[in-house]
C-alpha positions in Angstrom: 0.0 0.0 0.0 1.3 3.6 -0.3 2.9 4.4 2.8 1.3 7.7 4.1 4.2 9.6 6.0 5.8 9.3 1.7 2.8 11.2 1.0 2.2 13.4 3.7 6.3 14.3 3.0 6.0 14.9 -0.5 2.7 16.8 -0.1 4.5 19.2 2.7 7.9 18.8 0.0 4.7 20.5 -2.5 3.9 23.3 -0.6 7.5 24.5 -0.6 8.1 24.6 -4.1 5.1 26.3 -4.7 6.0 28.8 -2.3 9.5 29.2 -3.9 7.8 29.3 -7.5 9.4 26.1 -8.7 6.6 24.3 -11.0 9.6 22.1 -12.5 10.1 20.8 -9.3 6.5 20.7 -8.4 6.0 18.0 -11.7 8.5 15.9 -10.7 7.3 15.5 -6.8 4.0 14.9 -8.8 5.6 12.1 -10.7 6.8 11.1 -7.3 3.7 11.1 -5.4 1.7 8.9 -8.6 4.3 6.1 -7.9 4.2 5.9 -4.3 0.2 6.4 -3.8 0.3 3.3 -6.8 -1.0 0.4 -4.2 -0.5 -2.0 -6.6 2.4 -4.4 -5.4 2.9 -7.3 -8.2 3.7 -10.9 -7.3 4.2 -13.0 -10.2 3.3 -16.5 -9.5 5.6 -19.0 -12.2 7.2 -22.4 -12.8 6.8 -25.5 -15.0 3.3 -26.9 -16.5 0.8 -28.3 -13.8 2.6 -27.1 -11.1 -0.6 -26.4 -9.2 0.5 -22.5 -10.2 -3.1 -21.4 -10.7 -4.7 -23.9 -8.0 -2.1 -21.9 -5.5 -3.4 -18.6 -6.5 -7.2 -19.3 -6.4 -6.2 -20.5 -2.6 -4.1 -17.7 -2.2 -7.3 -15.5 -2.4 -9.9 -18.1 -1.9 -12.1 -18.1 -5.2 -12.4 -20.3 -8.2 -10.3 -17.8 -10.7 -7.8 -19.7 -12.6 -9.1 -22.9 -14.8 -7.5 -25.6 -12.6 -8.0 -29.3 -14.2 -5.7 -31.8 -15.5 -6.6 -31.5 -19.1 -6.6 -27.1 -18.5 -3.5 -24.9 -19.4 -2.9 -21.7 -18.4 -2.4 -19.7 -21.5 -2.8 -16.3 -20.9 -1.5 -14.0 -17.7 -4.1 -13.4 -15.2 -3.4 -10.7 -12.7 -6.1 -10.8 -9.8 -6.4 -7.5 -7.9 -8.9 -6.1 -5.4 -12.1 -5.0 -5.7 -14.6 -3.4 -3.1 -17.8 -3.9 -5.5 -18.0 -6.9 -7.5 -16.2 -9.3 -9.1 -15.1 -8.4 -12.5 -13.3 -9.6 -15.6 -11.2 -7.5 -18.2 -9.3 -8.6 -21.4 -6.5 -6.6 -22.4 -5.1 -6.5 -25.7 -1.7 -4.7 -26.3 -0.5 -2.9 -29.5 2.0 -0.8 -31.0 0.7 2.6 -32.0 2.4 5.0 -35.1 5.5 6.3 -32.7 5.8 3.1 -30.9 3.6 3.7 -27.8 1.5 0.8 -26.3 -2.5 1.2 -26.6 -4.3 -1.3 -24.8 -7.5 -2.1 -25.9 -10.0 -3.0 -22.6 -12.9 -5.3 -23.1 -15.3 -6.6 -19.7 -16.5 -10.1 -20.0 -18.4 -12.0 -17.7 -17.3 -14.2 -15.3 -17.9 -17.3 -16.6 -16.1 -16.5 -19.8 -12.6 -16.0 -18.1 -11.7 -19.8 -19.2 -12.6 -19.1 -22.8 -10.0 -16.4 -22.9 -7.1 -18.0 -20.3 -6.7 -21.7 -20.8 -5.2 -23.3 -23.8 -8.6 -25.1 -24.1 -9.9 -22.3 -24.5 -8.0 -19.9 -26.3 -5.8 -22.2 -28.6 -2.3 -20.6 -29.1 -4.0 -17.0 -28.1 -6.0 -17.1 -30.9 -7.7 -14.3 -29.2 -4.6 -12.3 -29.0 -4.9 -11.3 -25.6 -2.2 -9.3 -23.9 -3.4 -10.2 -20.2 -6.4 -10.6 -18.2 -7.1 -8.7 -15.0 -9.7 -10.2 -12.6 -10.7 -8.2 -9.7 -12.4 -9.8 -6.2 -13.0 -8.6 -3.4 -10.3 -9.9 -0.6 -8.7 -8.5 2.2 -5.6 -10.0 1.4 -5.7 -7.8 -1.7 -6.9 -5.0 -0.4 -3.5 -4.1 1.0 -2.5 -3.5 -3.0 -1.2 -7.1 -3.3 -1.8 -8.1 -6.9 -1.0 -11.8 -7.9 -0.2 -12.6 -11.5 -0.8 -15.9 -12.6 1.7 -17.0 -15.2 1.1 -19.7 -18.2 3.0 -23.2 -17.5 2.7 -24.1 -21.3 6.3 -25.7 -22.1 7.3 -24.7 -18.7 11.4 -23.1 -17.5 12.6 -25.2 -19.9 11.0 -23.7 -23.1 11.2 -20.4 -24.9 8.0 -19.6 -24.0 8.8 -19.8 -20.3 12.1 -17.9 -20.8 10.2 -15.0 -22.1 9.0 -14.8 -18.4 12.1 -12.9 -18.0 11.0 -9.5 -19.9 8.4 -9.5 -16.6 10.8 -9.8 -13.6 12.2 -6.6 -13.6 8.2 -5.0 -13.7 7.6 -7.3 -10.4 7.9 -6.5 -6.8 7.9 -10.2 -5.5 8.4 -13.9 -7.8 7.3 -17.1 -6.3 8.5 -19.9 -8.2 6.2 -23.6 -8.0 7.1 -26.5 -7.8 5.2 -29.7 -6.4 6.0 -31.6 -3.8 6.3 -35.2 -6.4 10.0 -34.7 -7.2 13.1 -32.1 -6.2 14.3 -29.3 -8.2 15.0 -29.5 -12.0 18.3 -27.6 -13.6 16.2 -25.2 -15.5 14.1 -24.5 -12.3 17.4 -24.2 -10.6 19.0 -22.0 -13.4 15.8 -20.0 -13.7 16.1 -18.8 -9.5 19.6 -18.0 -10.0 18.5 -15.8 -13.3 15.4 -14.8 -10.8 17.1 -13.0 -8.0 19.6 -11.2 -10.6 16.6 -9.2 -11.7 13.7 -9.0 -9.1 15.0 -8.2 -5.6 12.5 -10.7 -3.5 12.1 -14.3 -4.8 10.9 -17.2 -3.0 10.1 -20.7 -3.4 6.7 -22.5 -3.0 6.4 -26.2 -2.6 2.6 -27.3 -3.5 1.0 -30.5 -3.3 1.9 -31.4 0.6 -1.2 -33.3 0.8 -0.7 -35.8 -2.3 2.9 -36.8 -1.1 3.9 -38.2 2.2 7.5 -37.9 1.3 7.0 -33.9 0.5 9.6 -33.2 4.0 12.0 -35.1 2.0 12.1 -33.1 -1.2 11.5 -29.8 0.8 14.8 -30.7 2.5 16.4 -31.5 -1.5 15.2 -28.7 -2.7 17.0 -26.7 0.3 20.5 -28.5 -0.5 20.1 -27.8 -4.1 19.5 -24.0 -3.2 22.5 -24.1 -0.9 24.7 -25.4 -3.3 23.8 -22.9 -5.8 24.1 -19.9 -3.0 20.0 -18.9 -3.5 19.0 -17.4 -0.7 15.5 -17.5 -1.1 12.5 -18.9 1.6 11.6 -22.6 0.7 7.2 -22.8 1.7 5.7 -26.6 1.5 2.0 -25.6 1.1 -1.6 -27.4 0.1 -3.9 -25.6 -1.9 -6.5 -28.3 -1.1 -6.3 -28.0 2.7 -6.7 -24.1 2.2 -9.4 -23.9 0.4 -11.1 -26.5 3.1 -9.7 -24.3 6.2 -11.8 -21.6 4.5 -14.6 -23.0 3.9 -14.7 -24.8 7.5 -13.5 -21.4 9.0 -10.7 -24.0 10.5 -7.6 -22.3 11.9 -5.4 -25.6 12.6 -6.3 -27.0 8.8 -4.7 -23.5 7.5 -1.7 -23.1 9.5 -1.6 -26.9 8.2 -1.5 -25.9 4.5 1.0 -23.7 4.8 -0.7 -20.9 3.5 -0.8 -18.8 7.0 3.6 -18.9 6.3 3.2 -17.7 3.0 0.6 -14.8 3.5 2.7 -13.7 6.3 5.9 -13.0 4.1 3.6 -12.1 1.7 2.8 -8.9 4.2 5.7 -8.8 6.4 8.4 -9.3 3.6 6.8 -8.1 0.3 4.5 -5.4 1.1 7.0 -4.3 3.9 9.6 -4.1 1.1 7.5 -2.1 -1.2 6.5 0.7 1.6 10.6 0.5 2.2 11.0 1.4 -1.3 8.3 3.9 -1.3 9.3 6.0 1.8 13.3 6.2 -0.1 11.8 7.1 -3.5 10.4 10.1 -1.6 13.3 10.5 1.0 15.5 11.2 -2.3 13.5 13.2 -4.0 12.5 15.2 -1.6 16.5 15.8 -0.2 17.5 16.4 -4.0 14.7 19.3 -4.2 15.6 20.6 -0.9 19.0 21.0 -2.4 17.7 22.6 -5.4 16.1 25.6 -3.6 18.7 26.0 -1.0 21.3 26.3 -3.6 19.9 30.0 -4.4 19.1 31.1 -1.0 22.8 30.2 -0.1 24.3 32.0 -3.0 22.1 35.4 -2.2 22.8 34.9 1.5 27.1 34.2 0.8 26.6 37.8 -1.1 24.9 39.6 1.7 27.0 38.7 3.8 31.0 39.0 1.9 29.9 42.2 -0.8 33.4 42.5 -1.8 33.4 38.7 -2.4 30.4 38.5 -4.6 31.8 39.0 -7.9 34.2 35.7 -7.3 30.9 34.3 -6.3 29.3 35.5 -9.1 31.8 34.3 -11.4 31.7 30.8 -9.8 28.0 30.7 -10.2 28.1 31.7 -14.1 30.5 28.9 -14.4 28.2 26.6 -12.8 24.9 27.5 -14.8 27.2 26.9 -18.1 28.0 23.0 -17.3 24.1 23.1 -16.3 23.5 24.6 -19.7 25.8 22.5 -21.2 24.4 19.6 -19.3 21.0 20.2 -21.3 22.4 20.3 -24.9 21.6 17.8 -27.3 26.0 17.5 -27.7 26.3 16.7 -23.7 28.8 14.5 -22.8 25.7 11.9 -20.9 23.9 12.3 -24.2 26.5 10.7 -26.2 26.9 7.9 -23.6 23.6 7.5 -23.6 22.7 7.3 -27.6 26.3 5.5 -28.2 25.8 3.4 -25.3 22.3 1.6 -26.2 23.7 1.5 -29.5 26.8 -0.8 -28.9 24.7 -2.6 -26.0 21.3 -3.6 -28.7 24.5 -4.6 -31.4 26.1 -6.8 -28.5 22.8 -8.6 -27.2 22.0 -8.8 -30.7 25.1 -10.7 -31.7 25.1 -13.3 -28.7 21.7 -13.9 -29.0 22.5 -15.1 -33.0 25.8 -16.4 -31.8 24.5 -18.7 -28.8 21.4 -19.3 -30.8 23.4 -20.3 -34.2 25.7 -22.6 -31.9 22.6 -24.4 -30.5 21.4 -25.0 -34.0 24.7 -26.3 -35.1 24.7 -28.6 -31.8 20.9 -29.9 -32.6 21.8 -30.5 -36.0 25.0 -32.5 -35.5 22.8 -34.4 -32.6 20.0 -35.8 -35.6 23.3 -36.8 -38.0 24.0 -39.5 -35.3 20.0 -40.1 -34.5 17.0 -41.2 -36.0 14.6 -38.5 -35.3 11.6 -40.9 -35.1 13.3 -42.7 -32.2 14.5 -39.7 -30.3 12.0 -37.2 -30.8 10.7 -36.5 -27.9 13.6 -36.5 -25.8 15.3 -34.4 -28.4 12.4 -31.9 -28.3 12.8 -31.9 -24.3 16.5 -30.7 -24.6 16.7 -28.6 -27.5 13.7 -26.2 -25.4 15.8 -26.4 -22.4 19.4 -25.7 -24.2 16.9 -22.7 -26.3 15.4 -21.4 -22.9 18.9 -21.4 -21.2 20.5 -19.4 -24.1 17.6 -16.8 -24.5 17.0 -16.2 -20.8 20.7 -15.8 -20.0 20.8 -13.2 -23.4 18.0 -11.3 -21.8 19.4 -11.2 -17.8 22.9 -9.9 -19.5 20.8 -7.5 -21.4 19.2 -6.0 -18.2 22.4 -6.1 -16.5 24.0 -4.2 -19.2 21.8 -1.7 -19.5 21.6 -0.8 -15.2 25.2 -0.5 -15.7 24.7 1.7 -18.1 22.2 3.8 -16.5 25.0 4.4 -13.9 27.3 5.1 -16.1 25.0 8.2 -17.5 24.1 8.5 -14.0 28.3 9.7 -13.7 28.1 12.7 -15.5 25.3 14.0 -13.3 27.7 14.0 -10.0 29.3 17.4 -10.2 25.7 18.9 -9.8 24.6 16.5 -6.7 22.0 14.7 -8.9 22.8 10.7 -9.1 19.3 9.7 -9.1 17.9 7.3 -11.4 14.5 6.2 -12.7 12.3 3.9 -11.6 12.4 1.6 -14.2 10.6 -1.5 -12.6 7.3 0.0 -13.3 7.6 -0.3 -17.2 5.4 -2.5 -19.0 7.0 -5.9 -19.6 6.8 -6.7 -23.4 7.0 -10.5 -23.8 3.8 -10.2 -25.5 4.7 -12.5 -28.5 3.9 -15.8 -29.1 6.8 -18.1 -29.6 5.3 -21.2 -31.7 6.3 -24.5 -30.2 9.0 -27.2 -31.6 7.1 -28.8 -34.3 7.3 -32.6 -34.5 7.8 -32.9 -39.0 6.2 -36.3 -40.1 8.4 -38.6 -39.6 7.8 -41.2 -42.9 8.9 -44.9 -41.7 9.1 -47.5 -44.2 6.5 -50.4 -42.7 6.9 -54.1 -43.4 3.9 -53.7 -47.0 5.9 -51.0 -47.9 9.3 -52.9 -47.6 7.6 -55.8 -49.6 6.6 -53.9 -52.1 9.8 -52.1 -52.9 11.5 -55.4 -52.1 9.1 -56.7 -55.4 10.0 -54.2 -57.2 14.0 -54.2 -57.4 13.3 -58.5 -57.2 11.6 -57.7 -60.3 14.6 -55.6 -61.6 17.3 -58.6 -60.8 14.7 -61.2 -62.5 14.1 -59.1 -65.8 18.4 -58.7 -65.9 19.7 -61.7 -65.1 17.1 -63.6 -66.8 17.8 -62.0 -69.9 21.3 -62.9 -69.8 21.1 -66.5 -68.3 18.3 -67.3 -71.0 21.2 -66.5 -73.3 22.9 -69.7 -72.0 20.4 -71.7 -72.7 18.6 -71.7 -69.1 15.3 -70.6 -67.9 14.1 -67.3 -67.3 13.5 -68.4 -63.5 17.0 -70.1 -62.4 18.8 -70.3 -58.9 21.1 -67.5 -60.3 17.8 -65.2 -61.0 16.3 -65.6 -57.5 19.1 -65.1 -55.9 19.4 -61.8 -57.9 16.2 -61.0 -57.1 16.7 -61.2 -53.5 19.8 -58.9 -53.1 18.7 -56.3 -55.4 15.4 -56.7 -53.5 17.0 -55.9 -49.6 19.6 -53.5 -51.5 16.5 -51.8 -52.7 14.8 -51.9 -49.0 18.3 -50.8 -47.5 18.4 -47.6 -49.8 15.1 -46.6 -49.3 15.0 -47.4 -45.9 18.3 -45.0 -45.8 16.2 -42.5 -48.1 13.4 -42.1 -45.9 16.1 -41.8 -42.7 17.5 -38.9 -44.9 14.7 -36.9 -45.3 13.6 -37.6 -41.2 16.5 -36.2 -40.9 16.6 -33.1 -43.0 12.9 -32.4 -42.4 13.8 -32.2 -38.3 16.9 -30.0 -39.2 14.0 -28.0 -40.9 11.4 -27.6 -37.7 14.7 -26.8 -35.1 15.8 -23.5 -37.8 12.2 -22.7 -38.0 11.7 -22.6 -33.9 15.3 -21.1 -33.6 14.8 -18.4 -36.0 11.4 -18.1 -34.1 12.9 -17.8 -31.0 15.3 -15.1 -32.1 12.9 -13.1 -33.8 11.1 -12.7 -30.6 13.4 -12.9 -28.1 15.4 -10.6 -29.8 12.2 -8.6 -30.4 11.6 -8.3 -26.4 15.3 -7.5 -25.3 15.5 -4.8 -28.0 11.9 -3.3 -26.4 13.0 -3.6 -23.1 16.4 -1.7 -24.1 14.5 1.4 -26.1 12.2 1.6 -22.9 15.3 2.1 -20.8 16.8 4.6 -23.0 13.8 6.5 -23.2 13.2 6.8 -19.4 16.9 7.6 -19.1 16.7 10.3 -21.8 13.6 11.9 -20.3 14.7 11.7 -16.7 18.1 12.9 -17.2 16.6 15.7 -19.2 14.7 16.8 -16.8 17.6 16.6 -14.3 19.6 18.6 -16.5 16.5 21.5 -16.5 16.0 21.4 -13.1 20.0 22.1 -12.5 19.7 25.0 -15.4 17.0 26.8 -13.4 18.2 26.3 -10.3 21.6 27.6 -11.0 20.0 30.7 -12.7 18.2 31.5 -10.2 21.4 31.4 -7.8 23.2 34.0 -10.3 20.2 36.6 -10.6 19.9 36.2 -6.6 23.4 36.8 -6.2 23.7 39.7 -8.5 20.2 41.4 -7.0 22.0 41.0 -3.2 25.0 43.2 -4.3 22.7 46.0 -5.2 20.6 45.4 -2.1 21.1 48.3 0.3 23.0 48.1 3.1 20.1 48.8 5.5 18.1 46.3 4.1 21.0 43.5 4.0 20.3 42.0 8.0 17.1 41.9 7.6 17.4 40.2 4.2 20.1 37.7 5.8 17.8 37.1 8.2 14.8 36.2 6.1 17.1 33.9 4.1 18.1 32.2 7.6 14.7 31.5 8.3 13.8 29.8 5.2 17.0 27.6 5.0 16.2 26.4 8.0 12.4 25.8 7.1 13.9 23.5 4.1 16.6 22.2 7.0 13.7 20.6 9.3 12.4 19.7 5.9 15.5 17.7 4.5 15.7 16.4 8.3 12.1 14.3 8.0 13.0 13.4 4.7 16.0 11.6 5.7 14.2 10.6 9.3 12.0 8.3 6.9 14.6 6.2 5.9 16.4 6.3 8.8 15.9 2.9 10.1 15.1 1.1 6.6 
């Protein structure tokens, strides 16, 4: 929820730049104020198919929501939220507009058509080409801004479908990661945490299933040596859906603290929402101490002239010196401009290239994999690997791209120093793209020569040998059916089985070399796709923030020379009480700057 002493803070922060005539100032502690009063606090719910994902979210908020059956895939994201009317269901459909922006098209549906547009039953290979739904209920547990975000499980970690997950981390406050309780961790879930907590700062673990498994103590314990061994750091939660939903409906305490779910609402409150007022109250602790320093900067200019005259034209001269690097600091030719622009251009042509590079290698890797296989045997398990070694390679592509491009941000962030302003954007509130589809590995038809055909192309080079030799042994004087004809007949019969038999293994073969550089170049279309999006988005909320940095510094430092200047024509009578007045308001934005750092003071 947004915490109310941010508010109260950046409403008081309000007043004063009002009262000092600073509108640019007063935008940006507007900006400020939208994000923290935002109660929404995203938890995005993921991990392989049939899972018990959605069954853990319906429990989570105890209503029938997500389609949860055996034969039912999640297809589609569904973010449930709160509500205090009633229940309500809204398809969203994303799309780019003529300069790029996202419009998002809202449709309400009723309630009993949410499966039609989020299970794969449903809603086929998002025929419907649905963005996300949002499904809003009335819950207390939601009412405190907690918004859950039900993933889809189709193809799982291991797929490039699930690796796409990754364009949404960065947008989430909180990521639990399911697993059932039926067997320990797998390496992509494994490789998927450790990618996880790289890019969302609170990650945990939730076990599901307790109450199918009597050995689910067992695998909890696994599961924690696996994470150990890896160094995640992460809470591991055993819960059962099924004995939550029946605490609730028997209003029984001991069944819930028996599921598990009393563990995991707790962190849920005490951990995530917790974290997310922490973040709120230093959002507007920075802010508000950067602005403070802002309007001080002129009072203490003026009141260093009142008070050394003979000095003020050094001072002045100091100050003009300073408004030029802000001036400078605005121009298109600024030194954070070209780090910026030149920056995002090297990093888009490096993830570009090691996406193609690790995605070529794989291709090169599947390909030299069939030359030793027959794809009819191996299919499946090929198909199992080849979207794990895919979803490995295009999720590690994208965590180095988000890496890259914080780093980056930093590095922009450098140039800002000699002015006091370091700050940087919020950028986990972007919309995650990802919105793609990425088609499945197609299995090709895989043509077998069966025991009618083998006869019948067995006849048919028989009837080759017959026709040849028996020409030339009727020469001799023999028969046209000898000993020496059938025996013709029967090798060039099994030759003739032998080569098509290697004919048809030839074209298995190239038609499954086919299907893998159709669902690679698939892959990197898309995947390439989000990781460029997700890099412009940067860049443009880099551009615009720093741009606005660089204005605020410009008027501020303006401001400081004309104040200056105007005290060393100031009258000596009127210089006390001047120095005096400006006194009183530096320490007015003193006590202020002192409760905006007393907010974060015990974070």
């Amino acid at each position: 929820m947004a915490s109310t002493p941010a508010l109260d803070l950046i409403d008081l922060a309000k007043k004063a730049t009002t009262a000092y005539h600073r509108p640019d100032l007063t935008e940006r502690l507007d900006a400020t104020r939208r994000r923290v009063a935002d109660p929404d606090v995203r938890v995005l719910v993921v991990g392989e198919f049939k899972q018990g994902k959605s069954a853990l979210v319906n429990a989570l908020v105890s209503a029938d929501i997500c389609p949860v059956d055996d034969d039912i895939a999640t297809a589609v994201t569904t973010a449930v939220r709160y509500t205090d009317g009633n229940p309500s269901v809204t398809v969203v459909r994303e799309s780019a507009g003529p300069s790029g922006e996202v419009r998002a098209e809202r449709t309400d549906v009723p309630f009993t058509d949410l499966q039609r547009y989020v299970s794969e039953a449903g809603n086929p290979g998002n025929r419907e080409h649905v963005s996300h739904v949002e499904v809003t209920v009335p819950r207390k547990l939601l009412s405190t801004g907690l918004v859950v975000v039900d993933t889809p499980g189709v193809g799982g970690l291991g797929s490039a479908h699930g690796a796409m997950t990754m364009a949404a981390l960065p947008t989430a406050d909180a990521v639990l990661l399911v697993s059932d309780s039926a067997t320990e961790y797998t390496a992509p879930e494994l490789r998927f945490l450790q990618q996880a907590t790289a890019l969302c700062p609170t990650v945990a673990c939730v076990v599901t299933k307790t109450d199918l498994y009597p050995e689910w103590r067992r695998i909890v314990e696994l599961d924690r040596g696996h994470l150990d061994r890896r160094g995640v750091r992460v809470p591991l939660l055993p819960v059962s859906s099924v004995l939550r939903r029946a605490a609730a409906a028997s209003n029984d305490a001991a069944l819930n603290e028996e599921s598990g779910f009393k563990a995991l609402v707790t962190y849920l409150r005490e951990q995530v929402l917790a974290q997310s007022e922490r973040n709120d109250r230093r959002a507007a602790s920075d802010d508000v101490v950067a602005i403070v320093e802002q309007i001080s900067y002129r009072m203490r200019a003026e009141l260093q002239a009142q008070a050394d005259p003979v000095g003020a034209d050094r001072l002045i001269a100091q100050l003009q010196q300073a408004k030029q690097r802000a001036e400078d600091l605005k121009a298109r030719s600024a030194r954070w401009q070209t780090t910026l622009n030149d920056g995002f251009g090297d990093l888009q042509s490096d993830i570009d290239h090691d996406l193609r590079d690790r995605m070529r290698a794989l291709q090169k890797e599947a390909e030299e994999h069939l030359e030793t296989e027959d794809p009819a045997e191996v299919w499946d398990q090929f198909a199992e690997w080849l979207h794990a070694a895919v979803a490995q390679s295009a999720s590690t592509n994208f965590v180095w791209a988000s890496q890259r491009a914080q780093h980056l941000s930093l590095l922009v962030a450098d140039h800002f120093v000699a002015g006091g302003q370091v700050a940087l954007p919020d950028l986990s509130r972007r919309s995650p793209s990802g919105n793609g589809q990425v088609h499945p590995l197609v299995r090709p038809e895989m043509a077998k020569l069966h025991l009618g055909s083998a006869l019948i192309t067995g006849m048919r080079g028989g009837q080759g040998g017959v026709m040849m030799f028996g020409l030339i042994t009727s020469l001799a004087g023999m028969a046209m059916l000898n000993p020496i004809t059938g025996a013709a007949a029967l090798l060039l019969g099994a030759k003739g089985v032998r080569d098509e038999r290697k004919r048809l293994l030839e074209r298995r073969r190239s038609d499954a070399k086919q299907a893998v550089r159709r669902h690679i170049d698939d892959v990197t279309f898309q995947v390439g796709k989000d990781s460029r999006d997700m890099l412009r988005g940067v860049q443009r909320a880099l551009r615009d923030h720093f741009q606005e940095i660089a204005q605020q510094v410009s008027t501020s430092m303006s401001e400081s020379v004309a104040s200056a200047q105007a005290a060393v024509n100031t009258v000596t009578s009127e210089r006390e009480e001047r120095a005096r007045n400006l006194s009183a308001e530096l320490d007015r934005l003193a006590t202020l700057e002192k409760k905006a750092r007393a907010l974060v003071a015990h974070d």
